[in-house]
PDB file of N, CA, C and O in Angstrom, chain B, residues numbered from 101:
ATOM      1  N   UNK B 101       0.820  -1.187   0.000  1.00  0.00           N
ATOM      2  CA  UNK B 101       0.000   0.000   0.000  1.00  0.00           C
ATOM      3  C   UNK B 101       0.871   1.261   0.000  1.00  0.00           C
ATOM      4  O   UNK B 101       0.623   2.178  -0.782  1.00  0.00           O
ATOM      5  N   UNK B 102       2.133   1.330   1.074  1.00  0.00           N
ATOM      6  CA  UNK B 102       2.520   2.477   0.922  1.00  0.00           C
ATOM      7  C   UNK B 102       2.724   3.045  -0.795  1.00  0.00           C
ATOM      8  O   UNK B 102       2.302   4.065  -1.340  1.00  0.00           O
ATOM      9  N   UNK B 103       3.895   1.425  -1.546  1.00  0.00           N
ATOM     10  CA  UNK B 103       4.037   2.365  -3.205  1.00  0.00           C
ATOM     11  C   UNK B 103       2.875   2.616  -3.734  1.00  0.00           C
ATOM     12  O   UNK B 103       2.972   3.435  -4.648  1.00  0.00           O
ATOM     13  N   UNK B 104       1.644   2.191  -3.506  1.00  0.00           N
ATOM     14  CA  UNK B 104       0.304   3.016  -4.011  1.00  0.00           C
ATOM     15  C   UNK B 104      -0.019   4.192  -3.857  1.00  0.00           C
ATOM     16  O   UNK B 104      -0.575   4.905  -4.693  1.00  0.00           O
ATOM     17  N   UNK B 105       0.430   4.583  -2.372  1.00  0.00           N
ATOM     18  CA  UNK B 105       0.550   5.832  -1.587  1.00  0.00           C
ATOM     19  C   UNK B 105       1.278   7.069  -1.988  1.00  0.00           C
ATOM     20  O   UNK B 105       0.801   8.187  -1.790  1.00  0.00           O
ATOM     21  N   UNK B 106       2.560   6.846  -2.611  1.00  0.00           N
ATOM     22  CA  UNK B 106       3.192   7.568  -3.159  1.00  0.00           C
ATOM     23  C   UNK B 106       2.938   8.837  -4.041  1.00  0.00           C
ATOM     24  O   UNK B 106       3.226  10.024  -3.888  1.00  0.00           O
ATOM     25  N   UNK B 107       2.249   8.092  -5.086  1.00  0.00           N
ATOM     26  CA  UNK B 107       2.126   9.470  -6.107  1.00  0.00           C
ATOM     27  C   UNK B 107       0.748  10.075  -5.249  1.00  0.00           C
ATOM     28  O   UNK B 107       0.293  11.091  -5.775  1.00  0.00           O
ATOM     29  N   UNK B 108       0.189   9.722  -4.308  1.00  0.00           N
ATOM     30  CA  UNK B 108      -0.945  10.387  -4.223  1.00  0.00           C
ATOM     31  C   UNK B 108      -0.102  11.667  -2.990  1.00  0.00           C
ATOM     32  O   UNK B 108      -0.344  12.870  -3.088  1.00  0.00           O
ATOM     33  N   UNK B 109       1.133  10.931  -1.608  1.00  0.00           N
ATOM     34  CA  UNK B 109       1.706  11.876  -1.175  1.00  0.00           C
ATOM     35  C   UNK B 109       2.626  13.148  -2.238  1.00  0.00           C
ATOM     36  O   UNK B 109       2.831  14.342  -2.019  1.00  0.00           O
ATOM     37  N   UNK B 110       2.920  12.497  -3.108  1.00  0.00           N
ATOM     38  CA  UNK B 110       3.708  13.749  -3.805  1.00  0.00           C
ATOM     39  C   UNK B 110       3.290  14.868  -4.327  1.00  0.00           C
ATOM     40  O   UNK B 110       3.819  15.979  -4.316  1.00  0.00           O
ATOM     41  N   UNK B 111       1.452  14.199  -5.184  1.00  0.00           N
ATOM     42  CA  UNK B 111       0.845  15.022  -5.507  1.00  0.00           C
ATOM     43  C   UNK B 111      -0.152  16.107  -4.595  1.00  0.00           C
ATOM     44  O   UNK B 111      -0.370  17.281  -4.892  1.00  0.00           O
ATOM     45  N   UNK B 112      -0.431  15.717  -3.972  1.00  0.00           N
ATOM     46  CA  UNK B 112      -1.116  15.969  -2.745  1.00  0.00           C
ATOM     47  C   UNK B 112      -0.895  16.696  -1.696  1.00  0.00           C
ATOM     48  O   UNK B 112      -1.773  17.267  -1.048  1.00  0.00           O
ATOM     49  N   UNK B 113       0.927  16.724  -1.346  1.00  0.00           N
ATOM     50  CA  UNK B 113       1.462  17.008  -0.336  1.00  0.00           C
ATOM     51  C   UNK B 113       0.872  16.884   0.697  1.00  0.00           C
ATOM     52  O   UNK B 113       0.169  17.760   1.200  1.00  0.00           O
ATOM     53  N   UNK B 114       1.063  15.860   1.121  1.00  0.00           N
ATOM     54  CA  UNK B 114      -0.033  14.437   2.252  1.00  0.00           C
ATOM     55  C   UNK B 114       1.265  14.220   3.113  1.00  0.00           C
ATOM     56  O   UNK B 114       2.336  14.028   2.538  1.00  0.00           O
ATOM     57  N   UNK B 115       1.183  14.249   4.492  1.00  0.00           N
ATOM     58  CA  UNK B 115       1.813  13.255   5.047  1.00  0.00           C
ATOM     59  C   UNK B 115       1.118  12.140   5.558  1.00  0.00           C
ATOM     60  O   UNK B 115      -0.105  12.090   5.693  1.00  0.00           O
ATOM     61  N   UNK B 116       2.243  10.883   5.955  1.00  0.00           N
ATOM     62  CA  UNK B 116       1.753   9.215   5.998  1.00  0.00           C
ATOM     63  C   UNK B 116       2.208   8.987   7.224  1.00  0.00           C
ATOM     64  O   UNK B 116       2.656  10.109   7.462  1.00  0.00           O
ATOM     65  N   UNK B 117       2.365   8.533   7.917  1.00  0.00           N
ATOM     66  CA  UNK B 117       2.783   7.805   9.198  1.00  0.00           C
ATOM     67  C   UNK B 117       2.730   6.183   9.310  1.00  0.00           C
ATOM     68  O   UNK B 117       1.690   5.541   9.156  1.00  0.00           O
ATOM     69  N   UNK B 118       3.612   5.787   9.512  1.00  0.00           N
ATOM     70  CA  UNK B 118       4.200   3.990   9.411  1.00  0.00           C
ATOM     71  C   UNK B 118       3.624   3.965  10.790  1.00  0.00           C
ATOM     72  O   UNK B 118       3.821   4.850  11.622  1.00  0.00           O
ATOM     73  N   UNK B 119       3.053   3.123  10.939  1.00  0.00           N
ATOM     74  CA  UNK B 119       3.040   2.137  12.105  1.00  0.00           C
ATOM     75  C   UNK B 119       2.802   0.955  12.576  1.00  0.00           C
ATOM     76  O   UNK B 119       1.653   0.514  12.564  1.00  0.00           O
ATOM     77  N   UNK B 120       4.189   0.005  13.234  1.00  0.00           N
ATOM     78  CA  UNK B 120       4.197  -1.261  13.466  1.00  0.00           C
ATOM     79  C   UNK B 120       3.096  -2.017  14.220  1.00  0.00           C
ATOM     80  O   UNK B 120       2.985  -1.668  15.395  1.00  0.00           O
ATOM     81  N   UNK B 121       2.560  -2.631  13.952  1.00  0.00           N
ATOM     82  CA  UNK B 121       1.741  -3.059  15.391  1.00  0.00           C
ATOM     83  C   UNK B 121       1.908  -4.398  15.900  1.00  0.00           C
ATOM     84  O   UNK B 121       1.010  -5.003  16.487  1.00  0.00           O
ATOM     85  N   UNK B 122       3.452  -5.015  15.598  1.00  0.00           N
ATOM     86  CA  UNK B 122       3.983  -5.981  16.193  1.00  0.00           C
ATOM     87  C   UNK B 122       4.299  -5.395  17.766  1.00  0.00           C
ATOM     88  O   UNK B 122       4.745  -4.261  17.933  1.00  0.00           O
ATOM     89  N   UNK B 123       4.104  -6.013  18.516  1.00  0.00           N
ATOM     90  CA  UNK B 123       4.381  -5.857  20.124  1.00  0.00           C
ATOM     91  C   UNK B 123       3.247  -4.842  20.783  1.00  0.00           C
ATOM     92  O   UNK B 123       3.317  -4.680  22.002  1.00  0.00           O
ATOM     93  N   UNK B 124       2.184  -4.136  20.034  1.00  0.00           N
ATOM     94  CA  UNK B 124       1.641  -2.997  20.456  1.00  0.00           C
ATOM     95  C   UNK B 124       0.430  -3.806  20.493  1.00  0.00           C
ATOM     96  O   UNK B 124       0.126  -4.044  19.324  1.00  0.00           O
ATOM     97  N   UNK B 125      -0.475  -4.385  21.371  1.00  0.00           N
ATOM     98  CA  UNK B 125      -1.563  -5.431  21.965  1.00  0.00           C
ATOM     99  C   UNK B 125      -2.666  -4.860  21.404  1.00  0.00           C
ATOM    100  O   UNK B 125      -3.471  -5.642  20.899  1.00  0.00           O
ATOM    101  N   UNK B 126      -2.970  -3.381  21.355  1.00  0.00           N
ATOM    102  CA  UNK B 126      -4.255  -2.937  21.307  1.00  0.00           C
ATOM    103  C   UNK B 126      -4.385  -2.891  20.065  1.00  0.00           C
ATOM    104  O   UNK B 126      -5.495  -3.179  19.617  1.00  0.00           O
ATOM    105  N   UNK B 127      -3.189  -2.481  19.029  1.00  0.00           N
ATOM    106  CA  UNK B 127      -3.281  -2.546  17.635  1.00  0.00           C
ATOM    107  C   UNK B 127      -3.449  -3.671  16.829  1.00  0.00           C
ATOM    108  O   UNK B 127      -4.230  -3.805  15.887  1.00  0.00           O
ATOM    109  N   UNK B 128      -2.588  -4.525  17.318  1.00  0.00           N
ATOM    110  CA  UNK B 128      -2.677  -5.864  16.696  1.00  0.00           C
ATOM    111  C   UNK B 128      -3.951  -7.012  17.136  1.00  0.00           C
ATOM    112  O   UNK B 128      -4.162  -8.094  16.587  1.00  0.00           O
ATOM    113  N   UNK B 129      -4.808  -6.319  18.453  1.00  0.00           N
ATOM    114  CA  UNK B 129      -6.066  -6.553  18.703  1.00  0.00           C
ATOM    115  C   UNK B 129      -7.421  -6.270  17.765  1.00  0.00           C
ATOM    116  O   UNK B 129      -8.387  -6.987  17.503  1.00  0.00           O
ATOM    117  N   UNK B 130      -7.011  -4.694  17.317  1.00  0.00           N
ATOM    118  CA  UNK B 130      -8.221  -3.818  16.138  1.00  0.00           C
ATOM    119  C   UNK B 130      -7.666  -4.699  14.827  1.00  0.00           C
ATOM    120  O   UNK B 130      -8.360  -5.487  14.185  1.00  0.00           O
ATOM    121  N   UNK B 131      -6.009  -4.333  14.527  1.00  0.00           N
ATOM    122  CA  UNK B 131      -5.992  -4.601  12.836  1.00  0.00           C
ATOM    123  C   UNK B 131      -6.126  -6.289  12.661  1.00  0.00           C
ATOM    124  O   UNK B 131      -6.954  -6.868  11.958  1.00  0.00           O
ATOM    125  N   UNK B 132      -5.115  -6.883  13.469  1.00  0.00           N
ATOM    126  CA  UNK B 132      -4.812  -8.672  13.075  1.00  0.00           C
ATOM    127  C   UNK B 132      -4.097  -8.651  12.109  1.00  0.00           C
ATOM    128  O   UNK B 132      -3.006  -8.083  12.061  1.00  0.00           O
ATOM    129  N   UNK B 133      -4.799  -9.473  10.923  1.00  0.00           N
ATOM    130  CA  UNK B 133      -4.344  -9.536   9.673  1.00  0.00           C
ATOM    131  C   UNK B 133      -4.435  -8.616   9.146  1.00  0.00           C
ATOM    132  O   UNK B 133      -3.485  -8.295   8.432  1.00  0.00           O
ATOM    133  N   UNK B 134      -5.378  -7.901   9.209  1.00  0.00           N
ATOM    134  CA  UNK B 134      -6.152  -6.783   7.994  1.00  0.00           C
ATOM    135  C   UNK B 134      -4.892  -6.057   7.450  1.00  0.00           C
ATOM    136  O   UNK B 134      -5.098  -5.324   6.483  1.00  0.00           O
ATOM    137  N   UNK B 135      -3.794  -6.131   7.850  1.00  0.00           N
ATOM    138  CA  UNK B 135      -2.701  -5.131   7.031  1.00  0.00           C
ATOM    139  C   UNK B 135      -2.143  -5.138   6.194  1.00  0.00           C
ATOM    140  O   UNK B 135      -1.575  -6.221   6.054  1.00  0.00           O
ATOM    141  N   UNK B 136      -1.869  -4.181   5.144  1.00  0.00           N
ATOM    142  CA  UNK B 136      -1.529  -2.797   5.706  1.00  0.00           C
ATOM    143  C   UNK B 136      -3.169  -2.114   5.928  1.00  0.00           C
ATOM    144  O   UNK B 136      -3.942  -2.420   5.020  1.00  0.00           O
ATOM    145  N   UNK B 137      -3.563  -1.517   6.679  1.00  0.00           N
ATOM    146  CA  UNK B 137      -4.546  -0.658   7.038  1.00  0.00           C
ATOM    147  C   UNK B 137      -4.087   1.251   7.110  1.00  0.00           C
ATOM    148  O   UNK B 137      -2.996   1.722   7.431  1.00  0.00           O
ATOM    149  N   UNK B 138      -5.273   1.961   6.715  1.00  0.00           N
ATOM    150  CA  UNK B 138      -5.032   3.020   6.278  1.00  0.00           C
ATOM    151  C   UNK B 138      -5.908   3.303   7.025  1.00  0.00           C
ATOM    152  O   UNK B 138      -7.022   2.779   7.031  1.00  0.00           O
ATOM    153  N   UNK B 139      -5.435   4.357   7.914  1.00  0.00           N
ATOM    154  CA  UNK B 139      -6.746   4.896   8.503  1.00  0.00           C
ATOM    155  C   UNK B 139      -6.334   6.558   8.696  1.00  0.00           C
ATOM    156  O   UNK B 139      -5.263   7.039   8.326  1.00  0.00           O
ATOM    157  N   UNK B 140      -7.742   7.516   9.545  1.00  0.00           N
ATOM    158  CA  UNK B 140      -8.138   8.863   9.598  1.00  0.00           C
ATOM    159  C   UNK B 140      -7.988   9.157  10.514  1.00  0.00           C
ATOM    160  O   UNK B 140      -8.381   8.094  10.996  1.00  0.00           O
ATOM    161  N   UNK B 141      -7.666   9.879  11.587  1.00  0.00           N
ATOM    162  CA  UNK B 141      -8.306  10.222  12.722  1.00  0.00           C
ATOM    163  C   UNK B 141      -9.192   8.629  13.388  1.00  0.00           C
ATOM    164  O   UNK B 141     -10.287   8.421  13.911  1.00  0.00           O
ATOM    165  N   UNK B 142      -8.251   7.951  13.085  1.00  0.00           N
ATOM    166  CA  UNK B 142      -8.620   6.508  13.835  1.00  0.00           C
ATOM    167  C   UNK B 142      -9.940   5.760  13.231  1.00  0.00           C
ATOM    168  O   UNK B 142     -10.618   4.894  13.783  1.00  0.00           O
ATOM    169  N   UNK B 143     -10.099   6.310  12.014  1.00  0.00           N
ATOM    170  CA  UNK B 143     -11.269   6.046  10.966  1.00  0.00           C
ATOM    171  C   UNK B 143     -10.335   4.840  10.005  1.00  0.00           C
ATOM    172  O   UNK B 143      -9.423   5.127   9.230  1.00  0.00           O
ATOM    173  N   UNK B 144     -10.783   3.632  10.267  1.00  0.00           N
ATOM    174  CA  UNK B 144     -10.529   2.439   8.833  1.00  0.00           C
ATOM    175  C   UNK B 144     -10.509   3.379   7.558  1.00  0.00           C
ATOM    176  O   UNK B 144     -11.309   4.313   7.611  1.00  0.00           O
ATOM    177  N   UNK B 145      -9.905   3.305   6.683  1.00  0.00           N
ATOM    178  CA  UNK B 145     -10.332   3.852   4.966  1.00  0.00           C
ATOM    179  C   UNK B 145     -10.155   2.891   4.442  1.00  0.00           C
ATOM    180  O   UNK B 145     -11.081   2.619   3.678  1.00  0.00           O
ATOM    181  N   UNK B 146      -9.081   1.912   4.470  1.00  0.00           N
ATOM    182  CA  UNK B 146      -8.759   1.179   3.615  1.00  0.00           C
ATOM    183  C   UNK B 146      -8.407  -0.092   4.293  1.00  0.00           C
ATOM    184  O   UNK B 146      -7.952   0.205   5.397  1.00  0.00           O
ATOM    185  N   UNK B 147      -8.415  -1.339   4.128  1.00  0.00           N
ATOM    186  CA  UNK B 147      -7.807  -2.684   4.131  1.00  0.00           C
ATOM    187  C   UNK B 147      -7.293  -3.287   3.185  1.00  0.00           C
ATOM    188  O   UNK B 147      -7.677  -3.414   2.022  1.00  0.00           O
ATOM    189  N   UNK B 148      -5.749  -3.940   4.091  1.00  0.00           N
ATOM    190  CA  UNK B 148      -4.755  -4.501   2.310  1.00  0.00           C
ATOM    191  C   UNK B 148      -4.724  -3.569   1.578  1.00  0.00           C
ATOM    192  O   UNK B 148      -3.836  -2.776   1.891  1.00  0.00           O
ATOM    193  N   UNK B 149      -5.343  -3.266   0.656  1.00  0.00           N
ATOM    194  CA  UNK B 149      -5.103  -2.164  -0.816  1.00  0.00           C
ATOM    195  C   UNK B 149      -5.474  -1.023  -0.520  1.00  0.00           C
ATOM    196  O   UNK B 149      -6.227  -0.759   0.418  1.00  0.00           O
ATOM    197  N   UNK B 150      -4.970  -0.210  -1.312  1.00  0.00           N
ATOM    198  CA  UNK B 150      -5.231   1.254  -1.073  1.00  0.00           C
ATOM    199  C   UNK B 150      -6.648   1.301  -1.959  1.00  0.00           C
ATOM    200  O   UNK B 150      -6.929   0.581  -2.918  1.00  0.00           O
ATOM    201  N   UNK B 151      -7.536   2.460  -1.302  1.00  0.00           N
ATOM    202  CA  UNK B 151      -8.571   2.672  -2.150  1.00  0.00           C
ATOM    203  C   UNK B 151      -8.805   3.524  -3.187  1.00  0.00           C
ATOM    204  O   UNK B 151      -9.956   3.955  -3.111  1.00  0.00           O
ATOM    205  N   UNK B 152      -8.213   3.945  -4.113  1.00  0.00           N
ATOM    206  CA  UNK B 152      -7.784   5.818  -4.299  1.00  0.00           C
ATOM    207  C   UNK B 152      -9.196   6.544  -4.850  1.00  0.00           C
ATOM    208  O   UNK B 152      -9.139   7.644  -5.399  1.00  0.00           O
ATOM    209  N   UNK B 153     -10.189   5.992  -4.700  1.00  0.00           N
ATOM    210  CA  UNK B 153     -11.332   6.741  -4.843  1.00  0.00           C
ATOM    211  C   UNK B 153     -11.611   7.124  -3.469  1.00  0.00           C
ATOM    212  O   UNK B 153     -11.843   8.327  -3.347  1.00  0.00           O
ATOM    213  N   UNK B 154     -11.654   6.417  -2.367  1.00  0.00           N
ATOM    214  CA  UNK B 154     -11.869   7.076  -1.229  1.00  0.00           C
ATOM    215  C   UNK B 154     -10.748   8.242  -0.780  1.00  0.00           C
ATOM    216  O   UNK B 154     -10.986   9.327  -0.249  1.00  0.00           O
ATOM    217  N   UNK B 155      -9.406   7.653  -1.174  1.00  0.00           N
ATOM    218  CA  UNK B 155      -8.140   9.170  -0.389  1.00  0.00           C
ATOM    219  C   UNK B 155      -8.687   9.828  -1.085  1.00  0.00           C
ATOM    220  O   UNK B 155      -9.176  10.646  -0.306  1.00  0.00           O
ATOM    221  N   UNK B 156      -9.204  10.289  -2.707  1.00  0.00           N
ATOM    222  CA  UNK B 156      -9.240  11.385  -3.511  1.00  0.00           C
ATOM    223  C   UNK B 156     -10.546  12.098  -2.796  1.00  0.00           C
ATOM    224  O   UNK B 156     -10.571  13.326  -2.870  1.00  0.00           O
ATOM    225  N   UNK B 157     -11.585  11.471  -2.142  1.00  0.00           N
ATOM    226  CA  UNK B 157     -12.520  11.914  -2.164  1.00  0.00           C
ATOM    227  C   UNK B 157     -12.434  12.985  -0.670  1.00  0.00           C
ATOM    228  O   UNK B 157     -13.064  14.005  -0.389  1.00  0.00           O
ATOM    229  N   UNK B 158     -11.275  12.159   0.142  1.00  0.00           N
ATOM    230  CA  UNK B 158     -11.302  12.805   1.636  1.00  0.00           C
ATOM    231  C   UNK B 158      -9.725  13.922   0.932  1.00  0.00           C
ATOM    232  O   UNK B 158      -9.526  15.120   1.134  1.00  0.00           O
ATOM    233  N   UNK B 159      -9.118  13.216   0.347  1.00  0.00           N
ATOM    234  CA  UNK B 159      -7.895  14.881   0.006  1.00  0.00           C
ATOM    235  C   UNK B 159      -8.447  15.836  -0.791  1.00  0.00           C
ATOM    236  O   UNK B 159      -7.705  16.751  -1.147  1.00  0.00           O
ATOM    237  N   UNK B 160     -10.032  15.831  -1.296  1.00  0.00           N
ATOM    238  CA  UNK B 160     -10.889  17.069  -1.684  1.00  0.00           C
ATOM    239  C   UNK B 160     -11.652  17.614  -0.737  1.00  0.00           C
ATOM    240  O   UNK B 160     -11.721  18.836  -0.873  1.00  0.00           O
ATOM    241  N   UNK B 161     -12.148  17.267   0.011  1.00  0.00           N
ATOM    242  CA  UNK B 161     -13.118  17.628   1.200  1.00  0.00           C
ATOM    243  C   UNK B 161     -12.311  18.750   2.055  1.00  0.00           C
ATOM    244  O   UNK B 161     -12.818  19.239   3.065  1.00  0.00           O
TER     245      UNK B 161
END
């Protein structure tokens, strides 16, 4: 997901934030498998794949 991520941070001028959720209980409690996960203000957007109709729709809003 992140190289999906890419042209949308460059174009966009978006920042991303990595985060592991090996050793972190509460994260690896919410995500599990589901990763990579993309989320908002602690809002799901995406699971596994990036969605780019949904980032386009929230990097217009």
């Amino acid at each position: 997901m992140e190289d999906e991520l890419r042209p949308f941070i460059e174009k966009y001028n978006i920042s991303v934030k990595r985060q592991y959720i090996d050793n972190e209980p509460e994260l690896e409690q919410r995500y599990g498998s589901k990763v990579p996960v993309l989320t908002l203000d602690g809002k799901t957007l995406c699971e596994y794949f990036l969605d780019p109709e949904c980032l386009i729709t929230l990097i217009e809003k």
